[in-house]
PDB file of N, CA, C and O in Angstrom:
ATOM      1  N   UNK A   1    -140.724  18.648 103.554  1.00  0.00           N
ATOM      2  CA  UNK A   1    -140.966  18.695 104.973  1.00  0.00           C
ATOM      3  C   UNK A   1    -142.056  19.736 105.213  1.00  0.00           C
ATOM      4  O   UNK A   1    -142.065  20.765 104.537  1.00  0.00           O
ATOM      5  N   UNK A   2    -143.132  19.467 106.312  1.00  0.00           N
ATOM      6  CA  UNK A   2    -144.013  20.350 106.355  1.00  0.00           C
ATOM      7  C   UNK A   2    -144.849  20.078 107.477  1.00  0.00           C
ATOM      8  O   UNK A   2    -144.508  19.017 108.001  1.00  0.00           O
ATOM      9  N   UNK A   3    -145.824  20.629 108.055  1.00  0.00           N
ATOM     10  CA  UNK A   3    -146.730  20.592 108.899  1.00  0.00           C
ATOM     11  C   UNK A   3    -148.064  21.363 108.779  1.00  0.00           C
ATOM     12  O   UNK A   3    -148.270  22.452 108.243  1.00  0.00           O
ATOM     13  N   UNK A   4    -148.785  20.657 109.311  1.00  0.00           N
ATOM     14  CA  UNK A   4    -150.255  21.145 109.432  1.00  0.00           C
ATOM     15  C   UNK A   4    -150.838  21.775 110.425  1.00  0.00           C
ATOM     16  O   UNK A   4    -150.666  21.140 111.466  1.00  0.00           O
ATOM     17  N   UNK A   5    -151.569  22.921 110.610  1.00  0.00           N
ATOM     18  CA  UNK A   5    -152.050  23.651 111.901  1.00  0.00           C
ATOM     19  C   UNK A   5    -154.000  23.843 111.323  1.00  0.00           C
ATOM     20  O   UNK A   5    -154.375  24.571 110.405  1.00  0.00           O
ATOM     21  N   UNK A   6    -154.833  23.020 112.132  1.00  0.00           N
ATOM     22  CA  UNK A   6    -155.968  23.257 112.288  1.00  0.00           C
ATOM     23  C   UNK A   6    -156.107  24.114 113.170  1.00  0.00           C
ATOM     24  O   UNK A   6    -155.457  24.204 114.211  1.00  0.00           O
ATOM     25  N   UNK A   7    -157.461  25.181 112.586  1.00  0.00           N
ATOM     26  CA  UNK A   7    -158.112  26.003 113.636  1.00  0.00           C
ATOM     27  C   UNK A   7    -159.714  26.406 113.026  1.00  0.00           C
ATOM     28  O   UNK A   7    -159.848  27.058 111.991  1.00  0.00           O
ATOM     29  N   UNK A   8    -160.568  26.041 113.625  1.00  0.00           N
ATOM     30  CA  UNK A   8    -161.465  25.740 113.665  1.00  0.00           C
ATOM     31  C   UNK A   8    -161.956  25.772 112.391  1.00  0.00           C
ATOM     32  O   UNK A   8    -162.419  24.632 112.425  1.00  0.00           O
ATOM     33  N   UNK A   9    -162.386  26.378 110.664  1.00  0.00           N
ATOM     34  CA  UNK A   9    -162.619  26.044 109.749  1.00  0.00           C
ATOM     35  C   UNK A   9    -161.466  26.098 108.718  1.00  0.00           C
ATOM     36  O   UNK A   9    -161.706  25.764 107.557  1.00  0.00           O
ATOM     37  N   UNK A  10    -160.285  26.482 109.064  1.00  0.00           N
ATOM     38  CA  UNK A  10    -159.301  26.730 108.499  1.00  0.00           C
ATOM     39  C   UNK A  10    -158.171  25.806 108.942  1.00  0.00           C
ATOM     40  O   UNK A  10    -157.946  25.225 110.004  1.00  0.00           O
ATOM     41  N   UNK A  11    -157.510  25.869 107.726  1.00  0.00           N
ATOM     42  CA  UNK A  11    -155.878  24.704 108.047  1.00  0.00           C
ATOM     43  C   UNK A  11    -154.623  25.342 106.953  1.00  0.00           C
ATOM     44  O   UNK A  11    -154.483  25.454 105.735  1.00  0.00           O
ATOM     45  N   UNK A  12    -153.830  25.672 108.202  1.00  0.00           N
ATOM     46  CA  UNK A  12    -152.545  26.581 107.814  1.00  0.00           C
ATOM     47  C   UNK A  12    -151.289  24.776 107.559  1.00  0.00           C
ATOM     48  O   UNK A  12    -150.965  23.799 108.233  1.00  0.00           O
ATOM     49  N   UNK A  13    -151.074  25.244 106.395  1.00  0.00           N
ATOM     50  CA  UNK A  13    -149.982  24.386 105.782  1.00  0.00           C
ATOM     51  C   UNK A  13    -148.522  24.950 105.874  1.00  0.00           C
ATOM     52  O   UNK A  13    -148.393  25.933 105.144  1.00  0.00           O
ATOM     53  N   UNK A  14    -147.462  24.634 106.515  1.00  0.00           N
ATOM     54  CA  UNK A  14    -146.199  25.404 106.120  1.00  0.00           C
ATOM     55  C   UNK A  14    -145.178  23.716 105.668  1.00  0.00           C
ATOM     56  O   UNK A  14    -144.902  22.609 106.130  1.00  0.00           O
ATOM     57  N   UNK A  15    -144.931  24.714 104.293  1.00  0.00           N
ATOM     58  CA  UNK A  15    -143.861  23.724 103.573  1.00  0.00           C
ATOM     59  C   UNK A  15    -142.789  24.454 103.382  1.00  0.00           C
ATOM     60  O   UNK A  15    -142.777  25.646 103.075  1.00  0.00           O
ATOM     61  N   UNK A  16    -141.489  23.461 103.632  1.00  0.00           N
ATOM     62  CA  UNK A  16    -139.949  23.603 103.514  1.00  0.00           C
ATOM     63  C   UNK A  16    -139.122  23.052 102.524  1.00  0.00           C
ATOM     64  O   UNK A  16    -138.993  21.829 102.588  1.00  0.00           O
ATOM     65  N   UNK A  17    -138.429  23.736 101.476  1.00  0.00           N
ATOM     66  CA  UNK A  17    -138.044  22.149 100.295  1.00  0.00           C
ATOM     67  C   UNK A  17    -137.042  22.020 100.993  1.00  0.00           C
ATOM     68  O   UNK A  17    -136.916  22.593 102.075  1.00  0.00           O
ATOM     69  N   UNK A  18    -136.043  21.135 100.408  1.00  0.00           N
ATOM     70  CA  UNK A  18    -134.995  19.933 100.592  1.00  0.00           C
ATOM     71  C   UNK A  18    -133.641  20.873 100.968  1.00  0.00           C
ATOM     72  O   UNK A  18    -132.666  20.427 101.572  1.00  0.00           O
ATOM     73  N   UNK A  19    -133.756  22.032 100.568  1.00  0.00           N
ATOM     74  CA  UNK A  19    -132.446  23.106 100.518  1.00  0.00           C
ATOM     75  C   UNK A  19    -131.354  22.877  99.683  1.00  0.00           C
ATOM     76  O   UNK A  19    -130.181  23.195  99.873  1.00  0.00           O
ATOM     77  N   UNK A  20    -131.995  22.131  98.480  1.00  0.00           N
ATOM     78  CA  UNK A  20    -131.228  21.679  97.144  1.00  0.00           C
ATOM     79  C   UNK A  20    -130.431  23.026  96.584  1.00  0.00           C
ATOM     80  O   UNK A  20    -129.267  23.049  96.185  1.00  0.00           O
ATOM     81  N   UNK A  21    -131.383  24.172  96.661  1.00  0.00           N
ATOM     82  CA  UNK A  21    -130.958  25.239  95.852  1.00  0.00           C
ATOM     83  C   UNK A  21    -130.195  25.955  97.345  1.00  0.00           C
ATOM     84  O   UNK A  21    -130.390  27.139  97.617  1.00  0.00           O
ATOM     85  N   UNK A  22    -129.497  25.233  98.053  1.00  0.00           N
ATOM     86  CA  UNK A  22    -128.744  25.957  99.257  1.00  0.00           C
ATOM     87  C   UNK A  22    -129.779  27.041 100.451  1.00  0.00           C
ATOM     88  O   UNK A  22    -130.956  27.401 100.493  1.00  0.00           O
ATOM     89  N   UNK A  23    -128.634  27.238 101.236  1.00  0.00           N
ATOM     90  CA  UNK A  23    -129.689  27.887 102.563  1.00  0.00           C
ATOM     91  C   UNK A  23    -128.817  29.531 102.563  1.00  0.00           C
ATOM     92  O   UNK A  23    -129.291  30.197 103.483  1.00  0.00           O
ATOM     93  N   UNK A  24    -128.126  30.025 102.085  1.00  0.00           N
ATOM     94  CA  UNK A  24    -128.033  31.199 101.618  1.00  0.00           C
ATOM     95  C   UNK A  24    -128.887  31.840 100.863  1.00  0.00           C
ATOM     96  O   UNK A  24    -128.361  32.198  99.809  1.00  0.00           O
ATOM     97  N   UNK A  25    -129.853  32.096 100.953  1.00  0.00           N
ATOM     98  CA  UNK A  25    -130.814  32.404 100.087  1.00  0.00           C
ATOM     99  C   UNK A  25    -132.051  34.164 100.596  1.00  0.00           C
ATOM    100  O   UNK A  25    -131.868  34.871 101.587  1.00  0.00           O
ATOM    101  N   UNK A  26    -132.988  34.328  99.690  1.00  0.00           N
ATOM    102  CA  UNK A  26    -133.116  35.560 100.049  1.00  0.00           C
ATOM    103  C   UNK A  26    -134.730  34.995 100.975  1.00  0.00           C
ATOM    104  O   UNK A  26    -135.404  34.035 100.602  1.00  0.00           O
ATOM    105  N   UNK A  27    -135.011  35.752 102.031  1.00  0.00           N
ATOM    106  CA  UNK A  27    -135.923  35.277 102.897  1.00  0.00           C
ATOM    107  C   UNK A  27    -137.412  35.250 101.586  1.00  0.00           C
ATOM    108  O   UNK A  27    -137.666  35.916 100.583  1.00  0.00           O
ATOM    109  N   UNK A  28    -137.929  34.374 102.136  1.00  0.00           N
ATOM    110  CA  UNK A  28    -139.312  33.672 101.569  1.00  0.00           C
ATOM    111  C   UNK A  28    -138.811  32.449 100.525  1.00  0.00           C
ATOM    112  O   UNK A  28    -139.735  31.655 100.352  1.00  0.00           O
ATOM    113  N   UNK A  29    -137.782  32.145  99.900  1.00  0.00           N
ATOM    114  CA  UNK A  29    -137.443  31.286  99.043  1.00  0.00           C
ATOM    115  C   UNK A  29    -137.397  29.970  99.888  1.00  0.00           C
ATOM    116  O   UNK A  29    -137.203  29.793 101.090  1.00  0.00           O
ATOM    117  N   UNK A  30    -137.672  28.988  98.713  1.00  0.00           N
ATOM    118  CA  UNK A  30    -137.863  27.561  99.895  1.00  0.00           C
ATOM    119  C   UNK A  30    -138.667  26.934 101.009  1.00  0.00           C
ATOM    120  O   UNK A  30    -138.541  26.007 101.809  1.00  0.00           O
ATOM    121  N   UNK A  31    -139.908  28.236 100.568  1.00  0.00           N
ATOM    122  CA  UNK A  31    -141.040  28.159 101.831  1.00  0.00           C
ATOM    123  C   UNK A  31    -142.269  29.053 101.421  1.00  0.00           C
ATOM    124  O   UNK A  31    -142.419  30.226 101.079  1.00  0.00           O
ATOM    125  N   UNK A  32    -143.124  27.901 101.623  1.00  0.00           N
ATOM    126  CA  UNK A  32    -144.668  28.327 101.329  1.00  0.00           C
ATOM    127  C   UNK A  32    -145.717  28.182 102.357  1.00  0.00           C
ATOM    128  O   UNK A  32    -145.780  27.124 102.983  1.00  0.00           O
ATOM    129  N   UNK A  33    -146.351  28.916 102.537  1.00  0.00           N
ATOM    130  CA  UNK A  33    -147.530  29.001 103.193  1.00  0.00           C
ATOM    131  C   UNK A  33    -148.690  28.463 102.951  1.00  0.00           C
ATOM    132  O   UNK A  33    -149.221  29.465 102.471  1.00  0.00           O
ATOM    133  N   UNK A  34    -149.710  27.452 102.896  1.00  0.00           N
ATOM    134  CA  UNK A  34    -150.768  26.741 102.510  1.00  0.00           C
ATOM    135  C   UNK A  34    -151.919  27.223 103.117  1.00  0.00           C
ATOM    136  O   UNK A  34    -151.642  27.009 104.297  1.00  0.00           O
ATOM    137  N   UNK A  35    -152.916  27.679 103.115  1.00  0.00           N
ATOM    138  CA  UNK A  35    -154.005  27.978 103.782  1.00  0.00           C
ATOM    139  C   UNK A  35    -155.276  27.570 103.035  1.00  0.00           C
ATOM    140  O   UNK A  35    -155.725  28.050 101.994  1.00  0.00           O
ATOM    141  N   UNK A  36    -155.897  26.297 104.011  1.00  0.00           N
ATOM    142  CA  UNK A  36    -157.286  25.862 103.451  1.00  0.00           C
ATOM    143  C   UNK A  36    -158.439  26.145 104.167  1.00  0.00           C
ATOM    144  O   UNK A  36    -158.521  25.685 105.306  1.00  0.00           O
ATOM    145  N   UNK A  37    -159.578  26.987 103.603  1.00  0.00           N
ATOM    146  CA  UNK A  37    -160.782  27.759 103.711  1.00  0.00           C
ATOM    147  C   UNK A  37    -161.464  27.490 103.277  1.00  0.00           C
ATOM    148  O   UNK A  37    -161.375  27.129 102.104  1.00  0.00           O
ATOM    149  N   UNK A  38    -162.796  27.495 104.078  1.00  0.00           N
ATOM    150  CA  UNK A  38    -164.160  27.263 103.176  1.00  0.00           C
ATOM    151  C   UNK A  38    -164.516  28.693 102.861  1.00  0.00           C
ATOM    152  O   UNK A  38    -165.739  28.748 102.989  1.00  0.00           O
ATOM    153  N   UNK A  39    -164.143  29.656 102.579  1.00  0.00           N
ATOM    154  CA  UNK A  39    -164.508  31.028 102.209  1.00  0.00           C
ATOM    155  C   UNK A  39    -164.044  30.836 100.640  1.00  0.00           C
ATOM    156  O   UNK A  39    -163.163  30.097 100.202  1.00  0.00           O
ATOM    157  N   UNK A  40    -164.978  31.799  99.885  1.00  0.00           N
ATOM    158  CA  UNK A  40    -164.739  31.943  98.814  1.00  0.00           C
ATOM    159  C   UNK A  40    -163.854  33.073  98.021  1.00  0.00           C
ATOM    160  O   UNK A  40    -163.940  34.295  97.897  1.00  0.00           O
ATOM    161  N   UNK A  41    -162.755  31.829  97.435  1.00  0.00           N
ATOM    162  CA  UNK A  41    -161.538  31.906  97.138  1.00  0.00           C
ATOM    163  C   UNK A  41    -161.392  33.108  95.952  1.00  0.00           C
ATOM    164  O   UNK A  41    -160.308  33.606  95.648  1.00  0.00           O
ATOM    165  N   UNK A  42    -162.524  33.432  95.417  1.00  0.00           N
ATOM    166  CA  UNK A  42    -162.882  34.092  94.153  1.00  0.00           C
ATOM    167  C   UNK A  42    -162.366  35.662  94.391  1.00  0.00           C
ATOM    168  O   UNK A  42    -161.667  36.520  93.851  1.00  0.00           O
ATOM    169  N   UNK A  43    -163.255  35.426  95.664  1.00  0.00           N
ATOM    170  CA  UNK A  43    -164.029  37.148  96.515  1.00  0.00           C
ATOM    171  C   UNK A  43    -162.329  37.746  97.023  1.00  0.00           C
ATOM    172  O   UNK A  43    -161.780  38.795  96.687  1.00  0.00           O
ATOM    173  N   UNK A  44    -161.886  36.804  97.798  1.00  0.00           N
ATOM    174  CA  UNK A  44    -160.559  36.732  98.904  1.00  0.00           C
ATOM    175  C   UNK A  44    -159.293  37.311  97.804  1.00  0.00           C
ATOM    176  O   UNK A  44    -158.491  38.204  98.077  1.00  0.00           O
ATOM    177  N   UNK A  45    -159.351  36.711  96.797  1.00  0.00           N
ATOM    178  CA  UNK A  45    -158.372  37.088  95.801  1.00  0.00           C
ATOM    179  C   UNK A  45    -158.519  38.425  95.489  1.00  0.00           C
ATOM    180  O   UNK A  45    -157.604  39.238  95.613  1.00  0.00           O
ATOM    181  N   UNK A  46    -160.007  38.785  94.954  1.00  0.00           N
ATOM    182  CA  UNK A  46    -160.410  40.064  93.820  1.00  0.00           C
ATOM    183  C   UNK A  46    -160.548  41.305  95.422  1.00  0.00           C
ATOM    184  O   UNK A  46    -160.711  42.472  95.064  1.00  0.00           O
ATOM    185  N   UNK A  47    -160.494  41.107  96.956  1.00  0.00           N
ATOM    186  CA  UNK A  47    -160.223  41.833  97.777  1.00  0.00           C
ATOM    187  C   UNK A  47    -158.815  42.164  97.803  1.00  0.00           C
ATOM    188  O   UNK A  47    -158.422  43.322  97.945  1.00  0.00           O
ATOM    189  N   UNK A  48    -158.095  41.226  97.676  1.00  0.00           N
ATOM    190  CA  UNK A  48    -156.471  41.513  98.137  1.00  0.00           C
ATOM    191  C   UNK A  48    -155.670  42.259  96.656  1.00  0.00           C
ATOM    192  O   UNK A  48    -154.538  42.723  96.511  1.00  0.00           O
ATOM    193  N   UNK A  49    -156.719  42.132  95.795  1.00  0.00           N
ATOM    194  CA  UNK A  49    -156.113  42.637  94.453  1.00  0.00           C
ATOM    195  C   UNK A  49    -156.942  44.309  94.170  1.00  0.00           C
ATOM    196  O   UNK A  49    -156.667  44.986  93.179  1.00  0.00           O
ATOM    197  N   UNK A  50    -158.064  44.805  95.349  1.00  0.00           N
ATOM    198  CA  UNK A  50    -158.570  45.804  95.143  1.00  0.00           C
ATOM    199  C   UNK A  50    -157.974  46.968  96.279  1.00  0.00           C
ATOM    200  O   UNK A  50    -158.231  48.167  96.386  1.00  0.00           O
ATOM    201  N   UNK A  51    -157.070  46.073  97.069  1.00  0.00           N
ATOM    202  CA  UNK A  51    -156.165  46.472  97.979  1.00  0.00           C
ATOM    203  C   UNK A  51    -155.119  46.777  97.475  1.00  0.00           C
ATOM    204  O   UNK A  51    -154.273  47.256  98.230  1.00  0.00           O
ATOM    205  N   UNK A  52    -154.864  46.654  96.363  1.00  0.00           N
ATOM    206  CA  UNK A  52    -153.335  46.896  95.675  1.00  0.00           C
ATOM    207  C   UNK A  52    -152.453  45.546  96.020  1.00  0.00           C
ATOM    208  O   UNK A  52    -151.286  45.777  95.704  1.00  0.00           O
ATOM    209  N   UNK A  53    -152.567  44.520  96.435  1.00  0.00           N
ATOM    210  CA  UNK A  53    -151.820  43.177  96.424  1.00  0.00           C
ATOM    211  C   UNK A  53    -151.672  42.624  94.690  1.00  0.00           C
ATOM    212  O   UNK A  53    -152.421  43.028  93.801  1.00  0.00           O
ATOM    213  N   UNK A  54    -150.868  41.917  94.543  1.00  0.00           N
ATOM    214  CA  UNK A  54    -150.594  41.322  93.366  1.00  0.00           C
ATOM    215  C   UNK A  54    -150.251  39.986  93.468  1.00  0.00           C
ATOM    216  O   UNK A  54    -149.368  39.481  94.162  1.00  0.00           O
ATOM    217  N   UNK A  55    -151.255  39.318  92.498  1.00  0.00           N
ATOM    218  CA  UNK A  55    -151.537  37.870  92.495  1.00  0.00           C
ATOM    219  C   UNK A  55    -150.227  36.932  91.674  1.00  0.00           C
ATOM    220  O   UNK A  55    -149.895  37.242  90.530  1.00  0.00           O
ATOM    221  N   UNK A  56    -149.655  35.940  92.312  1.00  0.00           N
ATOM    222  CA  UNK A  56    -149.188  35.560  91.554  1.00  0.00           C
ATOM    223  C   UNK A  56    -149.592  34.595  90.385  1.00  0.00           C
ATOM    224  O   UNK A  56    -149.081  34.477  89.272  1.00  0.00           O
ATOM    225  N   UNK A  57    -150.655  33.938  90.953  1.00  0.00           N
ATOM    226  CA  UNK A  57    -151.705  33.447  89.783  1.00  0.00           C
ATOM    227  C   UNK A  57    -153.200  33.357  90.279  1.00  0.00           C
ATOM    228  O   UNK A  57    -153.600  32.820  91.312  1.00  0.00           O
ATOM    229  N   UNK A  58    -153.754  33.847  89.543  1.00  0.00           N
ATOM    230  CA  UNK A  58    -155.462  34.053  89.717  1.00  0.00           C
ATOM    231  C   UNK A  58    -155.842  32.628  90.020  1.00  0.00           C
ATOM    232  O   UNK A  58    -155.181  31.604  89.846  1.00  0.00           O
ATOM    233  N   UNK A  59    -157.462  32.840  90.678  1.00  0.00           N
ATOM    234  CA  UNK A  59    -157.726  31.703  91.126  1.00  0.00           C
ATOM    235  C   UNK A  59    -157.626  30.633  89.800  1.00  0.00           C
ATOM    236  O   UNK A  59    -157.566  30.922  88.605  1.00  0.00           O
ATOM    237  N   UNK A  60    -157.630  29.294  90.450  1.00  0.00           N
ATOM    238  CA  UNK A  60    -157.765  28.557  89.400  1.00  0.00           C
ATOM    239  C   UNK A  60    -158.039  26.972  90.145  1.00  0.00           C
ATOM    240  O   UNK A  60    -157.652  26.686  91.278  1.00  0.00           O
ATOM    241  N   UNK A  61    -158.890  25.927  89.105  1.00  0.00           N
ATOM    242  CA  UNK A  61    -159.182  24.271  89.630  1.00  0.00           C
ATOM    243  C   UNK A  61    -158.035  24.026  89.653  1.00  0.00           C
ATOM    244  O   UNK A  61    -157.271  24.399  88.763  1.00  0.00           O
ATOM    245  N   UNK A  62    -157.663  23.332  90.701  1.00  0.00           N
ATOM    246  CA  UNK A  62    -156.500  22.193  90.356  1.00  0.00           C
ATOM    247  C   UNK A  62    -156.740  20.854  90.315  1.00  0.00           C
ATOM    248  O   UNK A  62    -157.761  20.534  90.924  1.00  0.00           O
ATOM    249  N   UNK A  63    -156.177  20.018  89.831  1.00  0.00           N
ATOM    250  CA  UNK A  63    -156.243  18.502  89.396  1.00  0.00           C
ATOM    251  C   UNK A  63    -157.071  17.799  90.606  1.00  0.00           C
ATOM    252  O   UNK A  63    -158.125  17.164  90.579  1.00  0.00           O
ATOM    253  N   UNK A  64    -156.212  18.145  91.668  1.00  0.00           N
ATOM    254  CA  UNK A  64    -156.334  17.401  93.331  1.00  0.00           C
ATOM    255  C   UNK A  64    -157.777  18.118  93.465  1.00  0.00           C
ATOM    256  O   UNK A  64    -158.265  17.598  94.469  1.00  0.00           O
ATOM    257  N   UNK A  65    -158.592  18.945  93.010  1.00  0.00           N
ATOM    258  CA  UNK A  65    -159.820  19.075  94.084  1.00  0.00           C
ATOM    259  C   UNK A  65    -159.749  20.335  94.342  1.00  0.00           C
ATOM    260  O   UNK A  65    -160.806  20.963  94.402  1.00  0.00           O
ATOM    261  N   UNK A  66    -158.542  20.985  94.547  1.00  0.00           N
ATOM    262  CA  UNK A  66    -158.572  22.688  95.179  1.00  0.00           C
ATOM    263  C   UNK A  66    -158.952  23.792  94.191  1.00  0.00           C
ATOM    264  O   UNK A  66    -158.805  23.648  92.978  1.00  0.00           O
ATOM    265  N   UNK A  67    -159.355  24.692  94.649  1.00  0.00           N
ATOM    266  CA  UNK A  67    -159.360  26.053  93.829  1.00  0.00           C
ATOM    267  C   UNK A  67    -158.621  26.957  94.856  1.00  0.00           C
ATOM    268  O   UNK A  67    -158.987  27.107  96.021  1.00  0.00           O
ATOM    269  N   UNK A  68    -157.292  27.672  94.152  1.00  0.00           N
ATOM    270  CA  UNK A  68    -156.679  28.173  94.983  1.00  0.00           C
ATOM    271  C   UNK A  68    -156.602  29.211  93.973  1.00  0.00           C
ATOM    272  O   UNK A  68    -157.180  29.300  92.890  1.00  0.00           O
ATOM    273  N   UNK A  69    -155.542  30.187  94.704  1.00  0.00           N
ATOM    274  CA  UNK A  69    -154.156  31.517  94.385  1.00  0.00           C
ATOM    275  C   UNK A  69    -153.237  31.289  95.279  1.00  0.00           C
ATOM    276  O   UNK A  69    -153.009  30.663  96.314  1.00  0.00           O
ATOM    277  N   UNK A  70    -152.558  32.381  94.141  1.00  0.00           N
ATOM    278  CA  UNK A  70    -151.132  32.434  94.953  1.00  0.00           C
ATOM    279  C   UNK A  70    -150.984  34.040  95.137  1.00  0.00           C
ATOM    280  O   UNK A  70    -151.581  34.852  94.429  1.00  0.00           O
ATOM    281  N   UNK A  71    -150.128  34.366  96.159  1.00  0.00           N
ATOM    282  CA  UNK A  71    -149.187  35.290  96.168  1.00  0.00           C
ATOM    283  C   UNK A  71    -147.888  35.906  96.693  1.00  0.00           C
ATOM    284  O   UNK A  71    -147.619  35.213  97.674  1.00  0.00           O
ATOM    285  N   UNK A  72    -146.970  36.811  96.564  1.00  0.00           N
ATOM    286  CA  UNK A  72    -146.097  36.437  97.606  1.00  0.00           C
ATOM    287  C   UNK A  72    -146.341  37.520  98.437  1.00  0.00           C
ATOM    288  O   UNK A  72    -147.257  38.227  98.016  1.00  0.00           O
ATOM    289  N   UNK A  73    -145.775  37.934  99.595  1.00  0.00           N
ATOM    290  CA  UNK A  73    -146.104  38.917 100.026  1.00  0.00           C
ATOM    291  C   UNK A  73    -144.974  40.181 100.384  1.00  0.00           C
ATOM    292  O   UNK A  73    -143.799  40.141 100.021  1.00  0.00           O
ATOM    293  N   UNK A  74    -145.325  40.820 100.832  1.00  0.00           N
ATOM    294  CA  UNK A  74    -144.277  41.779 100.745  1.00  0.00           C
ATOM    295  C   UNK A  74    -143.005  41.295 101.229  1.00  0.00           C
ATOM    296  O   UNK A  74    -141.894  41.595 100.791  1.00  0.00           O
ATOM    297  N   UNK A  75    -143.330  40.394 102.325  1.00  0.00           N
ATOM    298  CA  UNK A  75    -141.506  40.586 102.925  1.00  0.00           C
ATOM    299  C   UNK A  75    -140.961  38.901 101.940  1.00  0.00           C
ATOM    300  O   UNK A  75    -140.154  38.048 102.311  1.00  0.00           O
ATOM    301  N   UNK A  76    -141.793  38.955 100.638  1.00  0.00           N
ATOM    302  CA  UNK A  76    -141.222  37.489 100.003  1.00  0.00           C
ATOM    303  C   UNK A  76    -142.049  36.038 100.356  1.00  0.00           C
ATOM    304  O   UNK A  76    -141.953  34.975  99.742  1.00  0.00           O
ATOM    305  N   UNK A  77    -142.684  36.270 101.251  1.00  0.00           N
ATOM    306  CA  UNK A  77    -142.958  35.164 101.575  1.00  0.00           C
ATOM    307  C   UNK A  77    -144.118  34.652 100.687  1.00  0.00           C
ATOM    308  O   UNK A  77    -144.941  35.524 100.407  1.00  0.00           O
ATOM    309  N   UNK A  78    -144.404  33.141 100.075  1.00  0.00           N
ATOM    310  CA  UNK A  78    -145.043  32.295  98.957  1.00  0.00           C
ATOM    311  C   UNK A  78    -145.932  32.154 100.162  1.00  0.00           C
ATOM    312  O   UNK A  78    -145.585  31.694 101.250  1.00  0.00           O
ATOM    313  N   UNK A  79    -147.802  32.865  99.646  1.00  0.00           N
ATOM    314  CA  UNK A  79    -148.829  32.221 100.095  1.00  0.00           C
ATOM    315  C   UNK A  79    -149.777  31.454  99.026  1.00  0.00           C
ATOM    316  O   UNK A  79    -150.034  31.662  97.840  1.00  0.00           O
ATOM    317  N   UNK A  80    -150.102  30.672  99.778  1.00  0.00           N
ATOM    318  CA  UNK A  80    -151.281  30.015  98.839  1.00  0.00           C
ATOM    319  C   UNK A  80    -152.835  29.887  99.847  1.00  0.00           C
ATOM    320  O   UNK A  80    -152.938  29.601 101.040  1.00  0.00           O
ATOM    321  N   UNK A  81    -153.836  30.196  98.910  1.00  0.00           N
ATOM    322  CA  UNK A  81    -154.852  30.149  99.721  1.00  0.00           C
ATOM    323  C   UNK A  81    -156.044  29.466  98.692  1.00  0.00           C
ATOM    324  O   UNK A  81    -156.369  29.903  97.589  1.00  0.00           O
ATOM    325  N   UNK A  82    -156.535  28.390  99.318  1.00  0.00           N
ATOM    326  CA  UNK A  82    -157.504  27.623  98.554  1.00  0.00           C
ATOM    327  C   UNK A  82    -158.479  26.878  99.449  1.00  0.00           C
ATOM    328  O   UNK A  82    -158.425  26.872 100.679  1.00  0.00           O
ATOM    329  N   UNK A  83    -159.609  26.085  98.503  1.00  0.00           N
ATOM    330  CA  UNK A  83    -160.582  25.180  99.250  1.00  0.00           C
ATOM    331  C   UNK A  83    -161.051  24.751  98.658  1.00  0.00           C
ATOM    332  O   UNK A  83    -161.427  25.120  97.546  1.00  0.00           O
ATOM    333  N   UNK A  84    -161.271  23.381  99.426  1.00  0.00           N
ATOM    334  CA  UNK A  84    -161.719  22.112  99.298  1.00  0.00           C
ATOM    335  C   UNK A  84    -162.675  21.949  98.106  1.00  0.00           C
ATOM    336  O   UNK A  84    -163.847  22.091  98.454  1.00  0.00           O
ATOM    337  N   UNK A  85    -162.483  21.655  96.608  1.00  0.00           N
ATOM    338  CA  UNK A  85    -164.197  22.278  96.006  1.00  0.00           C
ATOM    339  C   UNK A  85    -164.544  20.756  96.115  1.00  0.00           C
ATOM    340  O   UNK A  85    -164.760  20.411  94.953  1.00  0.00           O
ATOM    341  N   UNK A  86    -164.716  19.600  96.996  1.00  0.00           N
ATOM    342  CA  UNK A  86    -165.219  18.692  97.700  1.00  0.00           C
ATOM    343  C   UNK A  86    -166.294  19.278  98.637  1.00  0.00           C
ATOM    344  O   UNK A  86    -167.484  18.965  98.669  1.00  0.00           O
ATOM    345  N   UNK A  87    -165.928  19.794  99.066  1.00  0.00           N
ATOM    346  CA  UNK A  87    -166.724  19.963 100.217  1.00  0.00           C
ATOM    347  C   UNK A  87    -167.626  21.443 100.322  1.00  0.00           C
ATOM    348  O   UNK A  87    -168.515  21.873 101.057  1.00  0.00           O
ATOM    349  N   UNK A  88    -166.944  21.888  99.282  1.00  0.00           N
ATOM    350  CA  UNK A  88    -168.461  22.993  98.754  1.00  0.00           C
ATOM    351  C   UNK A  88    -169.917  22.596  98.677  1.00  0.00           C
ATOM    352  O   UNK A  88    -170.762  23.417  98.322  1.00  0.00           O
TER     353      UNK A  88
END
């Protein structure tokens, strides 16, 4: 389950899983954040990692077209931030 939020070059993704692994759970589990940017994903990462943030995986291609990361953030919550390498 999920939804999409456009705003003007950017598109915020929020996904929910199935609540297979139950809804007692610790906040950020079962929910991710999607964020698609034409900014470069390279720079955005190696900033949030010169900030003291910690990546959960460095940028990288994916199959579908994206070059993303991940991370979680402090209060738990799963972000992902990538773009289109289509439309580069």
């Amino acid at each position: 389950m999920g939804v999409s939020l456009r705003a003007g070059g950017v598109t915020f993704m929020i996904g929910q899983d199935d609540w297979k692994k139950g809804r007692d759970r610790k906040k950020g589990e079962g929910f991710r954040l999607y964020c698609t940017t034409a900014q470069d994903v390279d720079s955005l990462a190696e900033r949030i990692e010169a900030r003291g943030g910690r990546l959960d995986y460095e940028p990288r291609d994916q199959p579908w077209g994206m070059r993303d990361f991940a991370l979680t953030d402090p209060d738990g919550f799963k972000i992902t931030i990538g773009v289109d390498t289509a439309k580069l």
